[in-house]
N, C-alpha and C positions, 0 to 999 in steps of 0.2 A: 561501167556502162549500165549492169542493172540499176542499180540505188540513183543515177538519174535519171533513168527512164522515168522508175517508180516516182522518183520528186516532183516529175514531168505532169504525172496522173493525179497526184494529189495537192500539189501547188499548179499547177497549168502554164499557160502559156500567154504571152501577147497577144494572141490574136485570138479572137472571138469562136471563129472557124474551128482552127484546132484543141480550144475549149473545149466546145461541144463534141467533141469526137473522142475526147481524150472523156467526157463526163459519160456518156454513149458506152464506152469498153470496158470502163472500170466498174460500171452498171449491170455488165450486160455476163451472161455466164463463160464467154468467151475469154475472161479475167479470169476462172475458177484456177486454171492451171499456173497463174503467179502469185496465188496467196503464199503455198509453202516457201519460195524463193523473196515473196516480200518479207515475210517475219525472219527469214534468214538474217536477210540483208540490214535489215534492221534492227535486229537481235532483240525482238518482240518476248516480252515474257510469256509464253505457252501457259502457265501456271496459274495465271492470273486470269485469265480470259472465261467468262463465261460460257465458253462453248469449246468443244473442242475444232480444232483449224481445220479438220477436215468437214465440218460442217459447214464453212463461211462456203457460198455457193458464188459469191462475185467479189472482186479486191476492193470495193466497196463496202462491202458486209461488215468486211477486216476492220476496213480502216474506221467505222463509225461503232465498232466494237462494242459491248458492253463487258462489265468485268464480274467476276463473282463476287457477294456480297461483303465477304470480309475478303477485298482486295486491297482494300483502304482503311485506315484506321483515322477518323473524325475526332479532330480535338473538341473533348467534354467542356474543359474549360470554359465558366459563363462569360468569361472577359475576354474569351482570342474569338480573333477572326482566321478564319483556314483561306488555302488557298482555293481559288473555284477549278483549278485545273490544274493536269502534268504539265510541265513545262520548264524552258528557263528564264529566271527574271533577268530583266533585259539592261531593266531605269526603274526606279525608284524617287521619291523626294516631295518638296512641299510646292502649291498650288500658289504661290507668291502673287502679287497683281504683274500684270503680264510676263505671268510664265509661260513658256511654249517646252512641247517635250521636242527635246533633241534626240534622236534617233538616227545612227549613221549618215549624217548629214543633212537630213531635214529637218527641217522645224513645224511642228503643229499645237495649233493653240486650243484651247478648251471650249470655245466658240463654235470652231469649224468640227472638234470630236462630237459636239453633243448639238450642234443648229439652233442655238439662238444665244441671245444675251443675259436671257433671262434663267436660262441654266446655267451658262456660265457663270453667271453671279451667285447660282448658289454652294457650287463648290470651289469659290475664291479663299486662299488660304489655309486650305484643305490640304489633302495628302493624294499621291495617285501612287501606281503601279504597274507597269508593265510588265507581262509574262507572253512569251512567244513557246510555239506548239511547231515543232516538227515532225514532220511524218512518222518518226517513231512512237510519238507520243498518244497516249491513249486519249479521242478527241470529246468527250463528253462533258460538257459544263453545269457545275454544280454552286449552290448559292454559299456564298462566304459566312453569313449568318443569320440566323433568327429572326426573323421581322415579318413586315407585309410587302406583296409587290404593290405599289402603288402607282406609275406609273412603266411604259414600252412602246415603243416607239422604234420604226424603221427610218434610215436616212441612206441618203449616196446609189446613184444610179452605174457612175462608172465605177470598173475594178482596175488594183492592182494585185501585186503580187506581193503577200504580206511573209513571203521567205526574206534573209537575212540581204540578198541580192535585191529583191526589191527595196528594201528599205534604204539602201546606198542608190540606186539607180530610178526608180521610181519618181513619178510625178507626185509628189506628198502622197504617199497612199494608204496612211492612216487615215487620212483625212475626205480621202474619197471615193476611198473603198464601199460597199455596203455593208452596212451595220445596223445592229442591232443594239438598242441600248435599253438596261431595265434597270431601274431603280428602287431602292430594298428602304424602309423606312427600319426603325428599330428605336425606342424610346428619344422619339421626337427630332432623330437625324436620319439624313441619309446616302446612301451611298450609291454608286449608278458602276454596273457592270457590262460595259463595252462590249460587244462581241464585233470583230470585225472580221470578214469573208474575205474567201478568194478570189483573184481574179475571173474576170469575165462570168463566173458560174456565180449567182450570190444567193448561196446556198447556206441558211443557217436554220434550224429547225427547234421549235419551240416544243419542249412537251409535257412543261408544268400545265397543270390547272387549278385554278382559284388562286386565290391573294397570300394567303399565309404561303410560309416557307419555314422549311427547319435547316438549319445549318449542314451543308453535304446535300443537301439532298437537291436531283436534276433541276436544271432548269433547262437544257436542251442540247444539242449537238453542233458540231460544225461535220459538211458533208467534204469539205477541202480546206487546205493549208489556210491557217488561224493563226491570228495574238487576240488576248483581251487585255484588256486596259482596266483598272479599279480605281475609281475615283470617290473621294471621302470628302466627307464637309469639314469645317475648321472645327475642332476641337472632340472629336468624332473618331478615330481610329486613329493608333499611331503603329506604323510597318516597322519590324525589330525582329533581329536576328534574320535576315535573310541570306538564303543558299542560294547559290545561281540555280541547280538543278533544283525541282521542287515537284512535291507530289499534291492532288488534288487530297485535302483533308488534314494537310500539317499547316501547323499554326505559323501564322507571318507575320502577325503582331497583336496588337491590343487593344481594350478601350478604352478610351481617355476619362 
């Protein structure tokens, strides 16, 4: 009954209403007295966390957590690309002309993830990546590798629920979700990192600044239940050796 309350508060709800109520409490310091039973229930690594748990003052604190510095070990390697996040990969595979990802019974096309044709066209036969974030997961997204942001952009007004129940029951909601999408240039290709939000709340918080990036390092948070999506141009990344479980900073593959 706890662990779906908790799922309850950081993936959400159907209805807009109980969104807001449920974004409201986990906000608010009347949350302070379910952090120790969320990291329970979740079997949160204590050890890793930047702070200790009796200092998160709202279950939102938690949940947007930072870690300490050597929580993560960052592949050195000039030729891998890391993961942007905790998580489990979901789908994997190649960007074929009219490829659509299948995801528990939906289908979405790379048109409708990124809003137009003209992006579409540039990661045609390309590579992508799916990794979904559970409430256990530590929610902070980090850049895959080395490059400039060149361009970012927000899309999608309605939300769904981007939990594993949403993705079977949901009205495509990769696709309709709000999203954020940033793309990383890196010797003359590029790659675009999806962030897509939770339902009804579309809450996702940016907090790079300037254009360069180093590998690992922030590019911003989600405030509720996430997947991001990694989309590569053709000849540009190849994804190898993949874990379903995966930690933000191990290597997922390489460059071509």
């Amino acid at each position: 009954m706890k662990k779906l309350f908790f799922q309850s508060c950081v993936q959400l709800t159907n209805h807009r209403l109980s969104s807001q109520l449920l974004k409201g409490f986990t906000n608010s310091k009347l949350s302070a007295f379910t952090v120790p039973s969320y990291a329970k229930v979740f079997n949160i690594d204590q050890t890793e966390m930047a702070k200790s748990l009796h200092e998160y003052k709202t279950l939102h604190e938690l949940f947007t957590r930072e870690l300490k510095l050597d929580a993560r070990v960052i592949d050195q390697d000039s030729n891998s690309i890391v993961s942007p996040v905790d998580g489990i990969i979901s789908q994997s595979g190649k960007l074929m002309d009219g490829t659509t990802f299948h995801v528990k019974g939906q289908n979405y096309c790379i048109k409708e993830m990124l809003g137009s044709s003209e992006k579409k066209e540039r990661y045609k036969n390309g590579s992508y990546l799916i990794v979904y974030l559970s409430p256990s997961h530590y929610h902070r997204i980090h850049s895959p590798i080395n490059g400039q942001i060149v361009n970012q952009w927000e899309l999608g007004k309605r939300s769904y629920p981007v939990n594993r129940m949403g993705l079977v029951y949901g009205q495509r909601p990769l696709s309709k979700n709000y999203r954020v999408i940033t793309e990383i240039a890196a010797d003359g290709k590029q790659l675009a990192v999806v962030k897509i939000g939770a339902m009804n709340i579309n809450t996702i918080e940016l907090t790079h600044k300037g254009k360069d990036i180093k590998k690992g390092q922030e590019l911003g948070y989600f405030s509720f239940g996430s997947t991001v999506i990694l989309l590569t141009e053709k000849n540009f990344v190849h994804f190898d050796n993949l874990e379903q479980e995966i930690k933000m900073g191990q290597s997922i593959g390489w460059f071509e």
